[in-house]
N, CA, C and O of each residue as an XYZ file, in Angstrom:
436
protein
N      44.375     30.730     87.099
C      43.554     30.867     88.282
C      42.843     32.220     88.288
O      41.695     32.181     88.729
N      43.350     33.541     87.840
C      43.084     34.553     88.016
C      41.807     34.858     86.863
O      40.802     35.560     86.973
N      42.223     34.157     85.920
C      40.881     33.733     84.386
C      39.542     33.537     85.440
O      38.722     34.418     85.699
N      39.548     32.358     85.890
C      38.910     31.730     86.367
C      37.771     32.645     87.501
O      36.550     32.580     87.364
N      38.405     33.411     88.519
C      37.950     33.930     89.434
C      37.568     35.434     88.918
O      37.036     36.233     89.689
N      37.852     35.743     87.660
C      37.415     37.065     86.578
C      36.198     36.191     86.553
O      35.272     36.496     87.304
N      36.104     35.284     85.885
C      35.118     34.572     85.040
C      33.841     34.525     86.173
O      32.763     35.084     85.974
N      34.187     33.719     87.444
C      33.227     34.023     88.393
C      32.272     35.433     88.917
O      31.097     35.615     89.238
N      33.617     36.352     88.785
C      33.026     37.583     89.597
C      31.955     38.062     88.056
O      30.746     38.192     88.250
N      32.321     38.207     87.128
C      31.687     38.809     86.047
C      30.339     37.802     85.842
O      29.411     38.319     85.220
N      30.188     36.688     86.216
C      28.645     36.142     85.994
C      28.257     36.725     87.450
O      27.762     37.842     87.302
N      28.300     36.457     88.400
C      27.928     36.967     89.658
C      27.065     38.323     89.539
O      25.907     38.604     89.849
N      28.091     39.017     88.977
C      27.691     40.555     88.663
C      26.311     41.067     87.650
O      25.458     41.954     87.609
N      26.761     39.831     86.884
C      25.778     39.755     85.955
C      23.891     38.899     86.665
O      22.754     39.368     86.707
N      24.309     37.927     86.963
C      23.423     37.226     87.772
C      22.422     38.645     88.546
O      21.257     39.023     88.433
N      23.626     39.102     89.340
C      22.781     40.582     90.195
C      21.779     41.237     89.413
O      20.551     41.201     89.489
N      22.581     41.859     88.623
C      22.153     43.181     87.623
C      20.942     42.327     86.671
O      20.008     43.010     86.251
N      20.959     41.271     86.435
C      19.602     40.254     86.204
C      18.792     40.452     86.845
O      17.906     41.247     86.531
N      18.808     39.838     87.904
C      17.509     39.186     89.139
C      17.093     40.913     89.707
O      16.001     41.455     89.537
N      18.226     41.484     90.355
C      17.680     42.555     91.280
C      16.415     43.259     90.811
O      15.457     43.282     91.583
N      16.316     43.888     89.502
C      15.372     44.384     89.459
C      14.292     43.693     88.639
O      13.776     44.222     87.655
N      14.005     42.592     89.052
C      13.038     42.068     88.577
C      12.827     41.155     87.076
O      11.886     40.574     86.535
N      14.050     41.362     86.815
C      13.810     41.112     84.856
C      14.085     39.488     85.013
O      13.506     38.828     84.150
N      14.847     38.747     85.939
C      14.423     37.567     86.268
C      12.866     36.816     86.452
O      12.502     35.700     86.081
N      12.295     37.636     87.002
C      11.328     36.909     87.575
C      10.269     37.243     86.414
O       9.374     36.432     86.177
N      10.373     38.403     85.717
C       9.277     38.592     84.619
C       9.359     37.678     83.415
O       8.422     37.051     82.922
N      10.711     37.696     82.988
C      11.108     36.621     82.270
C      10.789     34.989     82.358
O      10.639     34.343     81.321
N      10.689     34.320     83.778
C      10.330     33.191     84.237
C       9.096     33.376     83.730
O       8.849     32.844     82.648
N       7.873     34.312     84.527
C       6.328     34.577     83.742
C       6.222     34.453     82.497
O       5.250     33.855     82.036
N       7.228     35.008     81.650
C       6.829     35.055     80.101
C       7.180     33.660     79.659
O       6.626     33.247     78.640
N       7.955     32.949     80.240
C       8.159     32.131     79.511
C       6.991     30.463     80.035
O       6.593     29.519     79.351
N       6.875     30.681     80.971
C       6.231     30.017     81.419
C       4.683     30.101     80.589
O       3.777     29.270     80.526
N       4.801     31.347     80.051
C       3.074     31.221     79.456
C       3.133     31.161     77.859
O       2.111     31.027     77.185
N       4.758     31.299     77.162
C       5.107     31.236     75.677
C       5.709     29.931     75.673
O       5.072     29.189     74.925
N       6.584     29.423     76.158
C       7.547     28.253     75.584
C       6.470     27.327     75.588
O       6.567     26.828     74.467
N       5.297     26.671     76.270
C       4.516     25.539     76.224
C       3.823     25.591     74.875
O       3.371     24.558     74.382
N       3.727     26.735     74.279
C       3.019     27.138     72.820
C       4.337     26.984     72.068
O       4.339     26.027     71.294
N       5.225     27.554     72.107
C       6.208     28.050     71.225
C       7.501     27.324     70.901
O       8.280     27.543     69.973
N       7.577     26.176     72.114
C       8.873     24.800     71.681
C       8.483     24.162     70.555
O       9.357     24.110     69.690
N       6.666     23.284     70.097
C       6.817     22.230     69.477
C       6.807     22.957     68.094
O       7.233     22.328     67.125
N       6.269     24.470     67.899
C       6.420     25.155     66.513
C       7.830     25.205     66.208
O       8.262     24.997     65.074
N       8.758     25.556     67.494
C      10.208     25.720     66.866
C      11.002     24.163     66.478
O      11.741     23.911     65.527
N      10.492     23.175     67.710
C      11.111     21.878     67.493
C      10.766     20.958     65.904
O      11.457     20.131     65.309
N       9.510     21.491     65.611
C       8.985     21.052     64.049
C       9.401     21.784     63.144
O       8.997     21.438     62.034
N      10.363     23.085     63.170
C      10.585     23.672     62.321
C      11.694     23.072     61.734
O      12.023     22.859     60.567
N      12.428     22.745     63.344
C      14.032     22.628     62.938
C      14.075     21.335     62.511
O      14.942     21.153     61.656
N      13.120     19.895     62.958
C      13.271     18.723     62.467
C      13.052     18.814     61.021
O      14.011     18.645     60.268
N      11.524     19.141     60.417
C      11.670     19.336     59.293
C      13.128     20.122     58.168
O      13.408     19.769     57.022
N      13.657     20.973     58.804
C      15.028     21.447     57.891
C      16.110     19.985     58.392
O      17.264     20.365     58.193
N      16.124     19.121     58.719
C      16.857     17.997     58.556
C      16.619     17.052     57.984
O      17.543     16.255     57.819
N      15.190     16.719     57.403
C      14.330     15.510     57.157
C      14.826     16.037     55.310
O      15.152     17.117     54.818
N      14.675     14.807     54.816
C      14.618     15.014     53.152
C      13.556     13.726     53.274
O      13.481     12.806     54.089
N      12.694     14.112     51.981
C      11.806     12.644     51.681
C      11.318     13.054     49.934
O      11.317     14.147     49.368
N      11.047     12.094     49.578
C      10.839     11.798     47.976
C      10.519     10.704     47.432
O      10.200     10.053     48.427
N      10.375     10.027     46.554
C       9.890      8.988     45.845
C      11.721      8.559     44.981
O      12.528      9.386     44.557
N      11.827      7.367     44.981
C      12.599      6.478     43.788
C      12.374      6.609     42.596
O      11.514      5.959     42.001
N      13.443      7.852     41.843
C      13.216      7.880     40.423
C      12.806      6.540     39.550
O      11.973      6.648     38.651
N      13.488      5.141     39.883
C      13.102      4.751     39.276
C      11.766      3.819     39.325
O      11.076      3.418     38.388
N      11.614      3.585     40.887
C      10.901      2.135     41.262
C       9.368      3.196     41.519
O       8.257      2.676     41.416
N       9.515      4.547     41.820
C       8.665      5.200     42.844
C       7.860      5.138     44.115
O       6.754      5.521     44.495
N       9.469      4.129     44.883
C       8.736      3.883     46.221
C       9.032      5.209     47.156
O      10.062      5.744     46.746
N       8.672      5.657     47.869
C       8.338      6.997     49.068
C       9.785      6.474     50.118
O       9.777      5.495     50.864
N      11.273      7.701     49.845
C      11.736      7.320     50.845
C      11.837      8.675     51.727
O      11.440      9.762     51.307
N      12.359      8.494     52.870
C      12.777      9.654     53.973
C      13.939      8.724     54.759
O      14.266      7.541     54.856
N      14.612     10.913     55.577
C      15.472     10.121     56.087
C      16.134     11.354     56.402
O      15.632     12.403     55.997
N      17.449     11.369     57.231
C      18.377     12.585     57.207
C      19.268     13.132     56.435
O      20.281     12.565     56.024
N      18.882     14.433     56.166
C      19.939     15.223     54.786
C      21.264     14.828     55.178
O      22.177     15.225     54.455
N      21.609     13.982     56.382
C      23.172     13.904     56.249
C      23.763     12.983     55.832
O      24.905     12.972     55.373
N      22.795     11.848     55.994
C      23.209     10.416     55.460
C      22.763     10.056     53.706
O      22.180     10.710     52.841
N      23.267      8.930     53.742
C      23.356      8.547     52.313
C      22.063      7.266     52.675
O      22.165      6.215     53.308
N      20.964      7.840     52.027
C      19.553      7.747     51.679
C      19.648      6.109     50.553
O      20.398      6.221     49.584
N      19.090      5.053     50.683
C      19.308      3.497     49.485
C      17.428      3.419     49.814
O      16.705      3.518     50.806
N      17.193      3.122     47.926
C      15.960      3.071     47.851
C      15.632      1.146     48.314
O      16.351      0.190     48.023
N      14.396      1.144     49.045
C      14.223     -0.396     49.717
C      14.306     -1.044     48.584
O      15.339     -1.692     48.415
N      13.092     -1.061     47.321
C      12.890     -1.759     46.408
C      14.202     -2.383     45.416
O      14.315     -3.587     45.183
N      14.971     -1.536     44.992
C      16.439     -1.474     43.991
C      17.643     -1.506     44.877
O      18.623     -1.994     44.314
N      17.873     -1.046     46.342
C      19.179     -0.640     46.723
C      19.915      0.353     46.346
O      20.920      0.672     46.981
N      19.441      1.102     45.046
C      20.188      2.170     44.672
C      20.674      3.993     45.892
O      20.432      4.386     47.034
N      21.194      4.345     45.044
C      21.363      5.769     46.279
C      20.715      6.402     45.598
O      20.873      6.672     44.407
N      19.634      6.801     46.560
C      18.379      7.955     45.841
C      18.712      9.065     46.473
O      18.028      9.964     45.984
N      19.451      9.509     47.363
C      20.090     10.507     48.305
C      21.797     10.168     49.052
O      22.255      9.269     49.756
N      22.467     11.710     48.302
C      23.682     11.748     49.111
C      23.970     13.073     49.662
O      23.599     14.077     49.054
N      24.522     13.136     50.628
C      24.692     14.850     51.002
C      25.831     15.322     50.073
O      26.454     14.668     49.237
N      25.922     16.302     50.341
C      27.221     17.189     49.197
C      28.020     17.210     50.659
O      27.894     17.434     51.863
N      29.360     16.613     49.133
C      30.115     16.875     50.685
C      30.758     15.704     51.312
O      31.305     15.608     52.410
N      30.498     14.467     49.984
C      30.094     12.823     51.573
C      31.808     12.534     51.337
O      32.674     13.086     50.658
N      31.793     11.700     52.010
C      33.660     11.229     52.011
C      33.603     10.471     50.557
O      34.710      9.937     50.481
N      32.959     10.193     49.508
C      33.032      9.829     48.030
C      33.465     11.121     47.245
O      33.792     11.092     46.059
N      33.439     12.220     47.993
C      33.693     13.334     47.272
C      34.732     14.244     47.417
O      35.071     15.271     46.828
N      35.310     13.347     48.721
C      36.497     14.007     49.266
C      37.785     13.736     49.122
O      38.776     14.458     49.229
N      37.626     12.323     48.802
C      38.702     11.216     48.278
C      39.124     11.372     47.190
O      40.173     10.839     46.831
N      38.272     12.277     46.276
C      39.244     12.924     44.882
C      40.097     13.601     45.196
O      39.790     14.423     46.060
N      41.434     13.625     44.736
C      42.616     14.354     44.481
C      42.506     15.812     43.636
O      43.162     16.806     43.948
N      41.520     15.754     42.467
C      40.844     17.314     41.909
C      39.827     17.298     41.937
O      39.145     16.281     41.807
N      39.390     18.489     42.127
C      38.135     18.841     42.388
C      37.669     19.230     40.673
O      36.448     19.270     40.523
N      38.220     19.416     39.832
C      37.612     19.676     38.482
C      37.571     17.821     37.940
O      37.395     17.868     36.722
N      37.634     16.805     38.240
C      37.787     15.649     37.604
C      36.484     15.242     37.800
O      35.906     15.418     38.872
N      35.902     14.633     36.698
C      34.849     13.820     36.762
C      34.530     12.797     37.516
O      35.412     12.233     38.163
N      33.251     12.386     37.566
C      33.226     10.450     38.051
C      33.764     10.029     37.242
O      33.956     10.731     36.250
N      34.239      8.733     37.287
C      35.037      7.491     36.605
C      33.727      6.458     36.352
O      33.264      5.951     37.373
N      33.247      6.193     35.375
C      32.456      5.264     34.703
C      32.622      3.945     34.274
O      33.193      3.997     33.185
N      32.459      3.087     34.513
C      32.987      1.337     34.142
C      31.473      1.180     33.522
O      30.466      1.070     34.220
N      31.492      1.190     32.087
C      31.168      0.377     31.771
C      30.880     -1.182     31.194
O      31.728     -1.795     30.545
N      29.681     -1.676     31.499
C      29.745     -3.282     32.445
C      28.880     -3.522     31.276
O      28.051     -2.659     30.989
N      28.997     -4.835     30.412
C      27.947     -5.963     30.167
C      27.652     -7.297     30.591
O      28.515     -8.168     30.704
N      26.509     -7.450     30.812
C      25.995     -9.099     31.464
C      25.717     -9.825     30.747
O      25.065     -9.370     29.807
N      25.999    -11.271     30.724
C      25.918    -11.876     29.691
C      24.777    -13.136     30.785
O      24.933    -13.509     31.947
N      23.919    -13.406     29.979
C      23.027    -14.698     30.088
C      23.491    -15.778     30.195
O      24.303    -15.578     29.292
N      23.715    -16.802     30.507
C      24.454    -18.173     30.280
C      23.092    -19.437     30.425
O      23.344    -20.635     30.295
């Protein structure tokens, strides 16, 4: 309880020592005449650092998408994108062990 009512008095105090002399209200002005310019430069900055996009090594169709997910090209289905990191990489027991490779032949009938 006593956390709590610290916690109050110290924004309060703070709130004051804000507003009283003005640095509230100048601040409201500045922002009011920067953020309408200055959100969609920051909001495009930060979408772009999440976006990955590229072409299908093999098919070269154009994919996009989020660096967090695991990216499948339309044309093949293959994974043209995985993040580092994905739960395929976590499920190893050593971290020095290779992928495991099966190799497969198809036969015609």
């Amino acid at each position: 309880m006593a956390s709590t009512y610290n916690l109050l008095i110290s924004r309060t105090i703070f709130f004051l020592w804000f507003a009283l002399p003005g640095w509230l209200f100048r601040f409201m002005i500045f922002a009011t005449w920067v953020l309408p310019f200055a959100a969609p430069l920051v909001i495009g900055a930060v979408a772009n650092n999440l976006v990955i996009q590229g072409s299908c090594p093999v098919c070269r169709w154009q994919f996009k998408g989020y660096k967090n997910q695991v990216i499948h090209c339309v044309g093949f289905g293959n994974i043209v994108w995985q993040p580092k990191g994905d739960f395929s990489s976590r499920c190893t027991t050593s971290s020095t062990s290779g992928p495991d490779f099966i190799d497969v032949e198809f036969e015609e009938k």
